[in-house]
N, C-alpha and C positions, 0 to 999 in steps of 0.2 A: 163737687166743691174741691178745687187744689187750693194749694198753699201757693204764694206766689215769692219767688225769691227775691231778699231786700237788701239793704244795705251795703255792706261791704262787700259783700260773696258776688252782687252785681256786679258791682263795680273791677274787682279780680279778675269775673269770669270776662267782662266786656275788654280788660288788659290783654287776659290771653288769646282772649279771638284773635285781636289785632295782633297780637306781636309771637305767640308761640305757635311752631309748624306744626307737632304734634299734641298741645291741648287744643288745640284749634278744633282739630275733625274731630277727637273724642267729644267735644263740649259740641260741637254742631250734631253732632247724633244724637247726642242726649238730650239736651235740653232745650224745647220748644219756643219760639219767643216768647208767647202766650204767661209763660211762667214768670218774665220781667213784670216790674211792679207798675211801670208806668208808660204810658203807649210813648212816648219818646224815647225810652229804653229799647222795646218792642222796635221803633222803625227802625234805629241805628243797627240791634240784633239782626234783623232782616236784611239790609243790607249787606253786613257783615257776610252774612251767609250766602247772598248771591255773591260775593267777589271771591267767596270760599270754592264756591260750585264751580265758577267760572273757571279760577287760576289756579286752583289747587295749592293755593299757598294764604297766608292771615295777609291785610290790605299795609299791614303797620305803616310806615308815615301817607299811605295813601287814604287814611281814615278820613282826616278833612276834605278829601276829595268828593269821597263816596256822599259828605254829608252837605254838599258846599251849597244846593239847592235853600237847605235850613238853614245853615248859618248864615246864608245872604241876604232873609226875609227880613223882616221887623216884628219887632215883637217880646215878650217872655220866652216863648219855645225857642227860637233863635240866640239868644241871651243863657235858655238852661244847656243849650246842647252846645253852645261856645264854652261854656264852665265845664262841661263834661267831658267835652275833647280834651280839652286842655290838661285836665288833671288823668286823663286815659295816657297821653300823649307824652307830657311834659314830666311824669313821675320817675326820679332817678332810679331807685329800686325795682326791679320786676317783683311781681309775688312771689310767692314761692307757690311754684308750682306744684306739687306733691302734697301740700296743704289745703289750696285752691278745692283741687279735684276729690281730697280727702272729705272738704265740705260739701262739697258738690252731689259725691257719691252720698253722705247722710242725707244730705235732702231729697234724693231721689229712691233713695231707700224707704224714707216718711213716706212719700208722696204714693209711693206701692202698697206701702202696707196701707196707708188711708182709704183705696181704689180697693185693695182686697174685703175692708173693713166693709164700706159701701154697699158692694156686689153681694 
């Protein structure tokens, strides 16, 4: 049983795929897509991470690209993942990054000690 990550920490960590060089590969090591809350989270993360693997660098204004198959459908998932670029994309402030992974590192810290608990 994991905890699966929600809200804002998502939303950060899916900022810094895209646009930080070096949270990028730390947050693609650590954190599994599995652990996004919502499989439309999970595919964009997954993508994410092939264009990480490929180029060795975050996709940033290439995200809509990576996503263009979805946003071209019809539909609500096409519709959430338009609102979600958008606000990935279009936010004037980066996070702060040292914050981000500050939270990041707590939930993965939970997530071990829950695994140690279990075992």
């Amino acid at each position: 049983m994991s905890e699966k990550l929600t809200g804002a920490l998502q939303e950060n960590l899916l900022r810094l795929l895209t646009f930080s060089v070096g949270a990028s590969q730390l947050i693609r090591s650590s954190v599994e897509p599995e652990l996004f809350s919502s499989q439309l989270y999970r595919d964009i993360v997954k993508r994410v991470y092939d264009f990480l693997d490929q180029f060795k660098a975050p996709p940033g204004a290439h995200l809509p690209d990576l996503l263009e198959d979805i946003l071209s459908a019809d539909g609500k998932e096409a519709e959430l993942c338009g609102r979600l670029i958008e606000s990935v994309v279009n936010e004037p402030e980066p996070p702060n990054e040292n914050y981000v992974l500050s939270q990041l590192e707590g939930f993965v810290r939970r997530q071990r000690l829950t695994v140690a608990l279990i075992r």
